[in-house]
N, C-alpha and C positions, 0 to 999 in steps of 0.2 A: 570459748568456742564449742567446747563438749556438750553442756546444757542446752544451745542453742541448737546442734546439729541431733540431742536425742526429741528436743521436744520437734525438730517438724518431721523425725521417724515417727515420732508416738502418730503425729496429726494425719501423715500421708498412711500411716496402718489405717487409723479410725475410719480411714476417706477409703480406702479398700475395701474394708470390710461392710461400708455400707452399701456402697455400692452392689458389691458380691451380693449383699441381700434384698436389694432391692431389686437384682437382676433373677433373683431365684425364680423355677416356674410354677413354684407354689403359691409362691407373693403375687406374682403377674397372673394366675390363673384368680388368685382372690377378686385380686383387681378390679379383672372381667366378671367376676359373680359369679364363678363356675367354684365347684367342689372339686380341691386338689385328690381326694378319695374316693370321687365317684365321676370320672372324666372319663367320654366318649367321643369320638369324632363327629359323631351326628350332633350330640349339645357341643362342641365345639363349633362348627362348621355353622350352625342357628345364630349362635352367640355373635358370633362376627357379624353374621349378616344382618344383625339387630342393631349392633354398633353403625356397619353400616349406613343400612336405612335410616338410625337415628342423625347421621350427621350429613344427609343430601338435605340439603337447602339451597333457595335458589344463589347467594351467593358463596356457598362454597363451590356451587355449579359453576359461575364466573370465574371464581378462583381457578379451577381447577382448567378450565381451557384455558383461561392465560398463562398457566405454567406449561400448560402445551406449548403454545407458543413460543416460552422463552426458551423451552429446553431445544424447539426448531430453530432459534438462531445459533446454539452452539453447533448446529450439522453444518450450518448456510456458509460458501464460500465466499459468494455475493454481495457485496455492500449494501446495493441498492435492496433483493430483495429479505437480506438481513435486517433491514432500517422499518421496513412494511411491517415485516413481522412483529418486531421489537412496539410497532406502534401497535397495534393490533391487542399486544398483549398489554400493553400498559394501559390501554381501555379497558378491557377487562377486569384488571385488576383494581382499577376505577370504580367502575359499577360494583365490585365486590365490596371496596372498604365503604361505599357509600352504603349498600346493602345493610352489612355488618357492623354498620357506626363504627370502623375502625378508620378515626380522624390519621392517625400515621400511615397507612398503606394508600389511606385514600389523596394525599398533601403529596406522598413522595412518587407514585406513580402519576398521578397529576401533571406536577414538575416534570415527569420525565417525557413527556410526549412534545410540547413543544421544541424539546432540546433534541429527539429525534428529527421531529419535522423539518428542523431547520437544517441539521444533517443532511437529511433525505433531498432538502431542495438542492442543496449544493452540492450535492452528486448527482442528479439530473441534470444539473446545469452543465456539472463536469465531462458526463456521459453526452450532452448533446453539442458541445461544443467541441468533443473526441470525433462525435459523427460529421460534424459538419467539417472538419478537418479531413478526415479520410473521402470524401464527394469533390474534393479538387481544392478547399482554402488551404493552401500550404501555410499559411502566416502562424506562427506560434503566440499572437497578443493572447490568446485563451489559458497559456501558460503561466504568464507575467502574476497573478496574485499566486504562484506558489515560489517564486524565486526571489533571491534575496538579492541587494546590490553591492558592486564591488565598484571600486574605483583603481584605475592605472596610468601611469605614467611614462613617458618615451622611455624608452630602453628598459620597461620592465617586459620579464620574462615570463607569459602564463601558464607555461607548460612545455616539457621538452620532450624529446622525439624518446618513444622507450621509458617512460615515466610510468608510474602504476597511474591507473586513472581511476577518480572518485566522483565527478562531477563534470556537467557539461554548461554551457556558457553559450550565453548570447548575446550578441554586439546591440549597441543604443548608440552610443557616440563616439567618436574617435574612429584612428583609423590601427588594424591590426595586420598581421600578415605570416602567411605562412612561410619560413626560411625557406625550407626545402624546394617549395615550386616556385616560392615567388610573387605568390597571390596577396592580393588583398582581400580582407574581408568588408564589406560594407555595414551601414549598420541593419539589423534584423536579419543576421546571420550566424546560424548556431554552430558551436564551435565545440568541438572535443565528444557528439554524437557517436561517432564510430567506435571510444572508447568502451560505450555501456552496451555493444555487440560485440565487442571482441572477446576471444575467449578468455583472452589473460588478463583482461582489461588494462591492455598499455596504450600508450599514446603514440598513435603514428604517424607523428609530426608534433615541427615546434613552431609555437607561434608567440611572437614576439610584438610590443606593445610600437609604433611608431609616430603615435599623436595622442595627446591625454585623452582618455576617455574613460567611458561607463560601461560595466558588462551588468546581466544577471545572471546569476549563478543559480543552479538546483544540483540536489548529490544523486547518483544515481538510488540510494534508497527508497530515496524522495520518488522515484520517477516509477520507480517498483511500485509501490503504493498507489499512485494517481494510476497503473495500468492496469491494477485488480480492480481497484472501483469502479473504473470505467471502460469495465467490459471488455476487454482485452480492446478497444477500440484505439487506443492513445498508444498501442503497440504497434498497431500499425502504420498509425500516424508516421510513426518513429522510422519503420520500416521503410517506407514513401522515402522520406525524407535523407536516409542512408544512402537509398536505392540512386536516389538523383544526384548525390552528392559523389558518391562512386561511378556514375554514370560521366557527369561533369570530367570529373578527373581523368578518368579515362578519353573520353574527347579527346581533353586538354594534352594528354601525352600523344595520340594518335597525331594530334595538331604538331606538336614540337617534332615527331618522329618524320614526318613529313618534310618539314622546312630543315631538319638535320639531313631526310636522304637529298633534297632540293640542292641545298649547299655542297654534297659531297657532291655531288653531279655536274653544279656547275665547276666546280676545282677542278675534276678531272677531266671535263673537256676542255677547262683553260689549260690542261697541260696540254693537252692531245692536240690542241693549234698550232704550236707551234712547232711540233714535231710533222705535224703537215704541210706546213708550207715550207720549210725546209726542203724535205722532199719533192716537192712543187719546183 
């Protein structure tokens, strides 16, 4: 092992020291054509801009705006106008290799533009199927290619009251219901929403499986994602759909608070009868 751990000292030295030499600014001054013993700022400052001038060509000129470009997608928060840009610069860099005869820049940024475009369509799509949701379509079918499917059985359990929550769920067939109040869910009703607003993300409420069916499932990460590309637009979506589902509920208890004081009401005057006609 000793032979073996001096020879790649010796190697990683030799690889230092070249380095170090090749890093000198006597070497690098040679490089440039300049005289390490007769250096000025002025022949400096010439020197460069001779390099320079020598290396503007029209396609280093492409190059060089396409790296604009790609260096503006790592600012961009944006999916959609991340995906423009990213196209944008991979034309560039197109015309550059083609400029350049360079067959590999010119093959791989090529490739890379369809593979945006096709990106770019499916987050327009995403984005306008977000807007047309937020104008009055509550229906969630525009979600359906990003969820995945589950299958359930009577007496299975899909979540309980106070569960951390990870994901939300939407009914296709069967029938589900919430314990707590009693409900049914129908099918194209989303289920476990409330969770990816709550702060702690629990579950409040348990819904339990009462006739074999189909859910789709997406994870809230998932739902993250689809609300940055589409423009905060599928947030609100989200929000609509909360808003009416809290809405409902609350009816719903307004409704039972009613026919619970209805009930007390009538009991108390069925007592209050006959202590009147008694007296009578």
């Amino acid at each position: 092992m000793e032979p073996i751990s001096a020879d790649l000292s010796t190697i990683l030295n030799r690889i230092l020291d070249t380095a170090a030499d090749n890093l000198r600014i006597a070497k690098i001054l040679v490089q440039m054509g300049l005289d390490p013993n007769n250096i000025t700022y002025d022949a400096l400052f010439d020197r460069l801009l001779d390099i320079v001038l020598a290396s503007i060509t029209l396609a280093n000129m492409f190059a060089l705006v396409g790296a604009i470009f790609f260096v503006a997608t790592l600012l961009m928060q944006r999916m959609v106008p991340l995906r423009v840009a990213n196209m944008v610069g991979c034309a560039f860099f197109v015309t550059a290799g083609a400029l350049s005869g360079s067959v590999a820049t010119f093959l791989l940024y090529l490739l890379l533009l369809p593979v945006n475009a096709v990106r770019l369509r499916q987050l327009l799509r995403l984005v306008k199927k977000a807007r047309n949701a937020t104008q009055g379509d509550m229906s969630m079918e525009w979600l359906k290619p990003f969820m995945t499917e589950r299958r359930y059985r009577h007496g299975d359990r899909l979540f309980r009251k106070g569960d951390a929550a990870a994901e939300m769920f939407l009914t296709v067939t069967g029938k589900f219901v919430v314990k707590e109040i009693g409900v049914e869910l129908p099918p194209g009703r989303l289920m476990g929403e409330l969770g990816f607003l709550a702060p702690d993300n629990r579950r409040t409420g348990t819904v339990e499986c009462i006739e074999d069916g189909q859910v789709l499932t997406i994870t809230y990460e998932r739902l993250l994602e689809i609300y940055f590309q589409s423009n905060q637009q599928f947030g609100y979506h989200i929000l609509l759909l909360t808003s009416r589902r809290l809405l409902e509920n609350n009816e719903r208890l307004q409704q039972n608070i009613s026919r619970l004081e209805a009930t007390l009401a009538q009991e108390k005057a069925a007592r209050q009868t006959p202590a009147a006609d008694g007296t009578a």
